[in-house]
MARDO-642791 format. One line per field, with one value per residue (C-alpha): x negated, y negated, z negated; residue number from 1. Coordinates in pm, 1 decimal. Each point is the difference from the previous one (the first is absolute). Layout:
# residues N
X = c(X;...);
Y = c(Y;...);
Z = c(Z;...);
num = c(NUM;...);
//
This chain:
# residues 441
X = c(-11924.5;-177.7;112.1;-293.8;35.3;341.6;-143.6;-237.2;259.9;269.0;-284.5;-134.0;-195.2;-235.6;-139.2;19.8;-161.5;322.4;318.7;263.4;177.3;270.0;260.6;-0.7;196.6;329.2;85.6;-47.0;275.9;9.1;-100.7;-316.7;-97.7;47.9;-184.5;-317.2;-5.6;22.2;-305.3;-230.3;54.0;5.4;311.3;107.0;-187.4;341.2;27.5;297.3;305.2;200.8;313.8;311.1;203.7;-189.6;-8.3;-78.7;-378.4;-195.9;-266.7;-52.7;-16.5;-289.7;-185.7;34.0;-198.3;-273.6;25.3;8.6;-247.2;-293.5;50.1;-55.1;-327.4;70.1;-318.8;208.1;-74.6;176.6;333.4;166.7;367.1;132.8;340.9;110.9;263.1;-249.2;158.0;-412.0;-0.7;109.9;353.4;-7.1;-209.9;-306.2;-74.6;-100.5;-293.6;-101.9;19.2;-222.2;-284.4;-21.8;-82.9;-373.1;-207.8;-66.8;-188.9;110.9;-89.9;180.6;306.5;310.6;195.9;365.1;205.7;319.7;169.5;328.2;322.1;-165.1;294.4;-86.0;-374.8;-24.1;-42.5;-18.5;144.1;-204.8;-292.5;43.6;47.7;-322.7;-155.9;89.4;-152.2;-323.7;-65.7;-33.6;147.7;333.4;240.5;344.5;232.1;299.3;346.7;302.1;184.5;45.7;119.0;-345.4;-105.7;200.7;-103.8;-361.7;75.2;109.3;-287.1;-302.2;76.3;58.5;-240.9;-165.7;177.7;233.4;256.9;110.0;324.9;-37.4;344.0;109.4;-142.7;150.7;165.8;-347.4;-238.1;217.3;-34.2;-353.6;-78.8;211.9;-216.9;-208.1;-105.1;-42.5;365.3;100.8;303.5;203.9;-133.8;48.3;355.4;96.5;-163.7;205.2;250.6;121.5;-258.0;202.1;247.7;-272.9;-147.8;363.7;31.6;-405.6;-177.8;-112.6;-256.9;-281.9;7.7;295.0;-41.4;-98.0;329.8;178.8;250.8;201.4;124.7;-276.2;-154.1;315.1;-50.6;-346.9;97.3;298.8;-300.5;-337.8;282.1;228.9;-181.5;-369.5;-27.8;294.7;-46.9;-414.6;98.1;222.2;-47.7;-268.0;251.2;207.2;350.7;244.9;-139.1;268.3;244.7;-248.1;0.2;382.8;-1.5;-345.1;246.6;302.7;-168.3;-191.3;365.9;143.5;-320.2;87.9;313.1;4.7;-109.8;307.8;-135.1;353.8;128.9;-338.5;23.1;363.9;-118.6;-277.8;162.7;-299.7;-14.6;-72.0;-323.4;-122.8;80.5;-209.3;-292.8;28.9;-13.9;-244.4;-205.6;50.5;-106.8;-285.7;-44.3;62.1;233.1;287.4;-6.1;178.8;143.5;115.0;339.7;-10.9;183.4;170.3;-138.0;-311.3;233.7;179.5;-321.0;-82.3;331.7;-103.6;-351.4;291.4;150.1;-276.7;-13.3;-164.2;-183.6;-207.9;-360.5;29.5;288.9;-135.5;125.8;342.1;-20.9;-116.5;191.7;374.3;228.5;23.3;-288.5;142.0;25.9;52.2;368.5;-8.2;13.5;37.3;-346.5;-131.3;75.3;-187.6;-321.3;-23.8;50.7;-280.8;-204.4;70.6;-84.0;-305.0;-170.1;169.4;-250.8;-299.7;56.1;-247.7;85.8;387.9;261.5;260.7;325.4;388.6;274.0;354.8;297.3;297.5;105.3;22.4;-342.2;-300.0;-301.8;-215.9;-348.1;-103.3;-392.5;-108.1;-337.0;-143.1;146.8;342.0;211.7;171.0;285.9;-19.5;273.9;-67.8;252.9;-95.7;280.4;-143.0;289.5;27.8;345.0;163.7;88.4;-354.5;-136.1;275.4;-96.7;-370.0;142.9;224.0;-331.3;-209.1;291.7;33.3;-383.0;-71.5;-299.8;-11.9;-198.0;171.7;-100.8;168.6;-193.0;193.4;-41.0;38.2;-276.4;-53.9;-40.8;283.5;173.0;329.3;219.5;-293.9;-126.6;-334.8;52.1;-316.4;-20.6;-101.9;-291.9;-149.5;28.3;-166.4;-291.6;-26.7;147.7;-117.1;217.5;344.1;-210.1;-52.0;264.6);
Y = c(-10019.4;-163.3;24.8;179.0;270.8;62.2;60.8;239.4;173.9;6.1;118.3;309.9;82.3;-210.8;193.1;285.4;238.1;200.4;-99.6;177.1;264.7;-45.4;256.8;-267.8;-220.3;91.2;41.9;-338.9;-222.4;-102.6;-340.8;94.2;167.5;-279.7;-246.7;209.7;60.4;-379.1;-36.6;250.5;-120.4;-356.4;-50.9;-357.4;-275.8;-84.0;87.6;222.1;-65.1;267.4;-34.8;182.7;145.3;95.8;317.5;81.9;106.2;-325.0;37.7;363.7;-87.1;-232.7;305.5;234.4;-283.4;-59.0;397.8;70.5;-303.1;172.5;329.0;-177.1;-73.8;-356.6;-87.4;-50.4;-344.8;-112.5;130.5;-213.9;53.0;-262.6;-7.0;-363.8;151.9;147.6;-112.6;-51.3;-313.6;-349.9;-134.3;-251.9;290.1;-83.1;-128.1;304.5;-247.4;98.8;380.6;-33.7;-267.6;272.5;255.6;136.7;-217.4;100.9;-109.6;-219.0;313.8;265.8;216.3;-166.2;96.0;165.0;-194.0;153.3;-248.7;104.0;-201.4;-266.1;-250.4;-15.5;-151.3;-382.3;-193.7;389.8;-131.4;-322.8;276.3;217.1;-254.3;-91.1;336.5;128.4;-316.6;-28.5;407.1;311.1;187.6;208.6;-79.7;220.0;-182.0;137.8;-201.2;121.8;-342.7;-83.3;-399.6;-12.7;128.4;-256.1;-261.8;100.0;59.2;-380.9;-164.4;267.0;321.4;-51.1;165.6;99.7;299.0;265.1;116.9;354.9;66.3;385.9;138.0;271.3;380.9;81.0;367.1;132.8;-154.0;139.9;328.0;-26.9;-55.4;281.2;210.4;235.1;242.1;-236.1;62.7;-246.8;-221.0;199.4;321.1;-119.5;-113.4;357.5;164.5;-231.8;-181.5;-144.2;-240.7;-163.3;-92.4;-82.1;-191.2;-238.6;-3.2;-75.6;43.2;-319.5;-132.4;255.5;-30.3;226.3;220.3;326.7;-40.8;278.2;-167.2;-274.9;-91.8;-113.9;-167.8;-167.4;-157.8;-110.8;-173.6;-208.1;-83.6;-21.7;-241.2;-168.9;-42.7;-50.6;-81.3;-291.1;-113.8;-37.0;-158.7;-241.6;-111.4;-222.8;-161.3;-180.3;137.1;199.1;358.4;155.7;-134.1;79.7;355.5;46.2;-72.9;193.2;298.0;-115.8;-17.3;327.0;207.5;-133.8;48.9;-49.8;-279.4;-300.6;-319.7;-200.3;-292.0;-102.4;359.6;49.7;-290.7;63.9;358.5;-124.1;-342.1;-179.8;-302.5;72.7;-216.7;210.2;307.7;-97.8;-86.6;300.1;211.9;-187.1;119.9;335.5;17.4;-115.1;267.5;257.9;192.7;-121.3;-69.5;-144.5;94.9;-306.0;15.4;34.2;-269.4;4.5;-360.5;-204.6;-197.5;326.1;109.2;-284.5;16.9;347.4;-78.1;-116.7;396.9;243.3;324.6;102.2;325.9;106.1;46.5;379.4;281.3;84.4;-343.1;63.6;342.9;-159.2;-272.8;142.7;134.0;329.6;277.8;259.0;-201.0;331.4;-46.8;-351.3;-69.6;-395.1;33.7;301.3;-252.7;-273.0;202.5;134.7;-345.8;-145.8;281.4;-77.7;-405.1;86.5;204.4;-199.0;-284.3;219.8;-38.1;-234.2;-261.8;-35.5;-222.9;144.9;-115.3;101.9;-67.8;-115.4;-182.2;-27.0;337.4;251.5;-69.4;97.9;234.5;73.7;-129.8;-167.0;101.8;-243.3;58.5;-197.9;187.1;155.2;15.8;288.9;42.6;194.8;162.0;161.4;287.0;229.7;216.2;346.5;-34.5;-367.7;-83.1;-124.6;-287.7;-121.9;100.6;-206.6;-313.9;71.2;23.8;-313.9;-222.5;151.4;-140.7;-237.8;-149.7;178.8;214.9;360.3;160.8;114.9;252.6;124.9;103.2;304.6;215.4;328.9;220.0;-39.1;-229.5;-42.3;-182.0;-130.8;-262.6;-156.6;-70.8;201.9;186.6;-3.8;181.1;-200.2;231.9;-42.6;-357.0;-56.5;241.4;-235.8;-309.8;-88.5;240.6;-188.4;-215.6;265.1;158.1);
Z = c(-18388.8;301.1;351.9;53.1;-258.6;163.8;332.7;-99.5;-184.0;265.3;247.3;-163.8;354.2;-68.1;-277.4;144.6;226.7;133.4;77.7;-140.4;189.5;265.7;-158.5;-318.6;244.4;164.3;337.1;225.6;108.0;342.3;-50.6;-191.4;277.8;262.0;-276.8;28.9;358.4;46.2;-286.6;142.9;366.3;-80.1;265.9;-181.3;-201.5;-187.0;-325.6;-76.4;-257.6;-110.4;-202.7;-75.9;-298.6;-340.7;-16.5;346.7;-31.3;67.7;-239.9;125.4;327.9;-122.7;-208.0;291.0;256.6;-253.3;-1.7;327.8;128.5;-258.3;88.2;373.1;-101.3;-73.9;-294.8;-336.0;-63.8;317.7;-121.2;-283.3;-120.1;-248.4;-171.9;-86.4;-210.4;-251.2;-330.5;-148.6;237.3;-184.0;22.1;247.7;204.6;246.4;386.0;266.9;-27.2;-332.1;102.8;285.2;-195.3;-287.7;287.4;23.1;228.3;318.7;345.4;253.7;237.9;-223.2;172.2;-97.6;-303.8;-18.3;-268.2;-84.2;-226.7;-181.7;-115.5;182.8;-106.3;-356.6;115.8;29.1;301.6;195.8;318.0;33.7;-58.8;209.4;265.9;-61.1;-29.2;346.0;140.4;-141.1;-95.4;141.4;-283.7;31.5;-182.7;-96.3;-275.2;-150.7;-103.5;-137.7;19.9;455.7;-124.2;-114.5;328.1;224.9;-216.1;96.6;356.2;-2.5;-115.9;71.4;180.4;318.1;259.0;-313.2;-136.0;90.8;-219.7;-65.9;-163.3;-202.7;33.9;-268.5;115.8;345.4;38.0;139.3;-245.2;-308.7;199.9;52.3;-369.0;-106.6;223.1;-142.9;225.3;282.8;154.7;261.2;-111.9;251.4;-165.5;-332.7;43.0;129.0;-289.4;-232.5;128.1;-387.9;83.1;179.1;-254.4;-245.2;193.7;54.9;-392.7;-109.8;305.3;88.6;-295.5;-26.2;-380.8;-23.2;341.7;-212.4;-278.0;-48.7;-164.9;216.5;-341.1;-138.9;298.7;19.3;-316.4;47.7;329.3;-183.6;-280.5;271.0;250.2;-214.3;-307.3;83.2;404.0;19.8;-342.9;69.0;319.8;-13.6;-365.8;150.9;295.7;-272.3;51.6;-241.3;45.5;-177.5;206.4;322.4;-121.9;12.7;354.0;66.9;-127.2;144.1;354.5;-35.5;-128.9;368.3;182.6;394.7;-55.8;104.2;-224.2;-48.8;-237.7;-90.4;-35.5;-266.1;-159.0;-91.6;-113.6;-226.7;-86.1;135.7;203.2;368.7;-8.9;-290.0;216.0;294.7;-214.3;-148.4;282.8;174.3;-332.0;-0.7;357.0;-121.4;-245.1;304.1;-189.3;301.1;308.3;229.6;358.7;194.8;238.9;395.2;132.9;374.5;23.3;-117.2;-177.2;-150.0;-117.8;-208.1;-152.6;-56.3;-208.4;-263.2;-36.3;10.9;-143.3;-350.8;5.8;-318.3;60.2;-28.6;-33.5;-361.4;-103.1;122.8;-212.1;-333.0;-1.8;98.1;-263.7;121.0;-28.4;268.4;340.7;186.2;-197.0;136.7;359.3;-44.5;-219.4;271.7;270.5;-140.6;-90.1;337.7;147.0;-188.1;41.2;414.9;-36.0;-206.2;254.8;302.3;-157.4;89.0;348.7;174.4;201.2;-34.2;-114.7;-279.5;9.0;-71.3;198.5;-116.7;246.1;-241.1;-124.4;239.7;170.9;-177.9;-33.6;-299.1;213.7;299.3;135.1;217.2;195.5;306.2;259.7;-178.9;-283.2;-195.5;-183.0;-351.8;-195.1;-315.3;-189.9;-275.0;133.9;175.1;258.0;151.1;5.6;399.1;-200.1;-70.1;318.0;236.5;-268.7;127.4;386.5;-27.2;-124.3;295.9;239.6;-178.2;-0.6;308.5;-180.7;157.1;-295.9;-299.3;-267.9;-311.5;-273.2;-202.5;-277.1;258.1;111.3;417.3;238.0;277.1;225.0;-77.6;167.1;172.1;-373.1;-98.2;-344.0;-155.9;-360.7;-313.7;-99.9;379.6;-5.3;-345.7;183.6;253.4;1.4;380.3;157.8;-22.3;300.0;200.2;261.1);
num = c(1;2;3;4;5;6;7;8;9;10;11;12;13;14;15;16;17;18;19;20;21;22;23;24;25;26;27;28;29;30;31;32;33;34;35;36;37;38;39;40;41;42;43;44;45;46;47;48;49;50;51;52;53;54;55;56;57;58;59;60;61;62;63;64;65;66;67;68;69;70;71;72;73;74;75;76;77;78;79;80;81;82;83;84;85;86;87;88;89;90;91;92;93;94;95;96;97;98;99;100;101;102;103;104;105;106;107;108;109;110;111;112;113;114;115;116;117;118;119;120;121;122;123;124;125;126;127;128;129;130;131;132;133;134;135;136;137;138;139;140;141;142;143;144;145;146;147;148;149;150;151;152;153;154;155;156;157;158;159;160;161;162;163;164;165;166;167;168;169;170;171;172;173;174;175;176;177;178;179;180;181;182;183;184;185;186;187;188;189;190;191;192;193;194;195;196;197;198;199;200;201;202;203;204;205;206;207;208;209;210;211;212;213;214;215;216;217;218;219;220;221;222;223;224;225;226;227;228;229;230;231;232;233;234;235;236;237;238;239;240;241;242;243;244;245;246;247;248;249;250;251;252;253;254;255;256;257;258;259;260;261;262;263;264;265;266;267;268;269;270;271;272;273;274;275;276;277;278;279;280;281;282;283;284;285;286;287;288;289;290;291;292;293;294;295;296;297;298;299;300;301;302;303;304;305;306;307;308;309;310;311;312;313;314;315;316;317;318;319;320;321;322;323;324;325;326;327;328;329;330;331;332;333;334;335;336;337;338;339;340;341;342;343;344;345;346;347;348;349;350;351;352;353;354;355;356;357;358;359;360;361;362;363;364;365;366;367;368;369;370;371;372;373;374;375;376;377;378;379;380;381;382;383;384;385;386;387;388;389;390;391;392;393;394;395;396;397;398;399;400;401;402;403;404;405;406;407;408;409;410;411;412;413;414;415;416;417;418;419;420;421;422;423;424;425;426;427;428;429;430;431;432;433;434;435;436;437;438;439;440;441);
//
């Protein structure tokens, strides 16, 4: 099948006279929105690179621009989507180049065209491309990757000053909210209507492909085959390493989402070399199934030490869920506690313009996150617990004296917001709402 045939066929607009109807698509995520106000206004001649887990929606996001750009009045040959995954395409696949030369003709003086390219990484030559593309065009481009060490290595040699990347994080609290929505509730609304969204969402909440389960069981299971099975194993088979053993750490680093990556300690546990370990990781980051949270030093030279122990958080509370051996984690407060921690860093990572860190001094200094801004820092505790014990919240004290930061908040599983031991109490549900507001007072 030609290249050419494929396009038509992936692009069924431009045969025909309507678009199909907005309620065909589900509700828009955040950063579709933000892509099409930057199209339609024309605010940057970048082109844009988003990547993040499998799973998370990219290709949607894609459907919903061509969607949304039409139904803007954009004419339909100006809008192409291509998927460089398409299994009709030969083995050793095709150049972005090829896509664009089996494109209709056009003028010199034509409006310029909206290319949304998906699983960009499996296209030859893409960065070099692209490079090339922003330079001498005035065509838009938005690309798709599910692999980031494809990414940097394309950052190195091509991107810079000529695309932006945008990481797509698993559905926040308020966009699984707002596509559960059906008689145009507010998130706020919605939540009081049905709070067991809440806990759904912490089990399967954060890949839109299993939002509307009503069994946790079974989405449980299709996130241990979709992850484990199909996302690593699609991922990394190309990187050269032993994915099996890669997987057993994958799980072994998702079960203890939140602790602290001790190479020896994991390399003992998995009877691995710690070189092997390392490399692993640093593959699985890739992936952006983990991530990690680096260590607040006291001192410059503290925090390099520091780069050596972050922390491991799974993408997304769901993977905690479907990957722990036990399916009630209200019965469970070491698995409760980890959910709700994840579920914390997750959305802590939407916030704009801030440095994420975690602070440990020995053993009896430490707080779960450190949120550094330009002009302050705060100090984050996190407890599934509904009554914070004094315990946790003299830890939390003790680190402000000790670092000298003023602002402290502790995230808990209760219902209102107070004042306690010059620590704000901020409930878990509020937070996820609005992630900002642990900067604020």
């Amino acid at each position: 099948m030609s290249v050419g045939a494929i396009i038509e066929d992936l692009n069924p607009w431009w045969r025909q006279a309507e678009v199909r109807p907005a309620e065909q698509f589900p509700a828009r995520r955040d950063l579709e929105r933000t892509l099409l106000g930057g199209i339609l206004e024309g605010r940057s001649r970048r082109a844009v690179v988003v990547y993040g887990p499998r799973q998370t929606g990219k290709t949607v996001i894609l459907q919903q621009l061509a969607h949304d750009l039409l139904t803007q009045g954009l004419a339909a040959p100006r809008v192409v989507y291509f998927d460089f995954s398409d299994d009709r395409l030969p083995s050793e696949g095709i150049s972005p180049r090829g896509v664009v030369d089996a494109l209709p003709q056009r003028g010199s003086d034509e409006a310029p065209r909206i290319l949304l390219l998906d699983e960009i990484e499996y296209a030859r030559n893409w960065d070099r491309f692209l490079k090339q593309a922003v330079d001498r065009t005035s065509d838009v481009y938005i690309v798709t990757s599910s692999a980031a060490a494809h990414l940097r290595h394309g950052t190195r040699e091509s991107g810079l000053g000529r695309w932006d990347e945008r990481r797509l994080e698993p559905l926040s609290f308020r966009e699984f909210l707002r596509l559960h929505s059906r008689d145009r509730d507010t998130p706020e609304t919605l939540l009081e209507k049905s709070p067991q969204l809440l806990e759904r969402y912490m089990a399967t909440g954060g890949f839109p492909e299993h939002i509307h389960s009503e069994s946790s069981r079974h989405s449980r299971q299709r996130l241990r085959e979709d992850i484990a099975e199909r996302a690593i194993l699609r991922d990394l088979l190309r990187s050269g390493i032993d994915v099996a053993r890669a997987k057993d750490l994958f799980v072994y680093l998702v079960q203890q989402s939140g602790s602290v990556f001790e190479t020896q300690k994991i390399a003992r546990l998995l009877q691995a070399d710690k070189r092997s370990i390392r490399e692993w990781r640093h593959h699985l980051e890739d992936s952006c199934l983990v991530i990690s949270l680096p260590r607040r030093g006291d001192s410059p030279v503290a925090q390099m030490r520091g780069r050596q122990t972050p922390k491991m958080y799974a993408a997304d509370s769901s993977l905690v869920f479907a990957f722990s051996t036990n399916a009630a984690p209200a019965d469970d407060p070491d698995l409760q506690g980890r959910l709700v921690e994840t579920a914390v860093y997750r959305h802590l990572r939407e916030l704009t313009e801030t440095r994420l860190m975690y602070y440990r001094h020995r053993n009896n200094h430490e707080v779960d996150f450190v949120v550094s801004t330009q002009d302050k820092e705060v100090l984050i505790e996190v407890t599934a617990s509904r009554s914070p014990t004094k315990k946790k919240l003299r830890r939390l004290h003790d680190v402000s004296a000790r670092l000298r930061v003023p602002n402290c908040v502790l995230i808990y599983g209760g219902l209102a917001s107070r004042v306690e031991d010059q620590a704000r109490l901020l409930p878990f549900h509020e937070f996820l709402l609005n992630p900002g507001s642990v900067l604020r007072g």
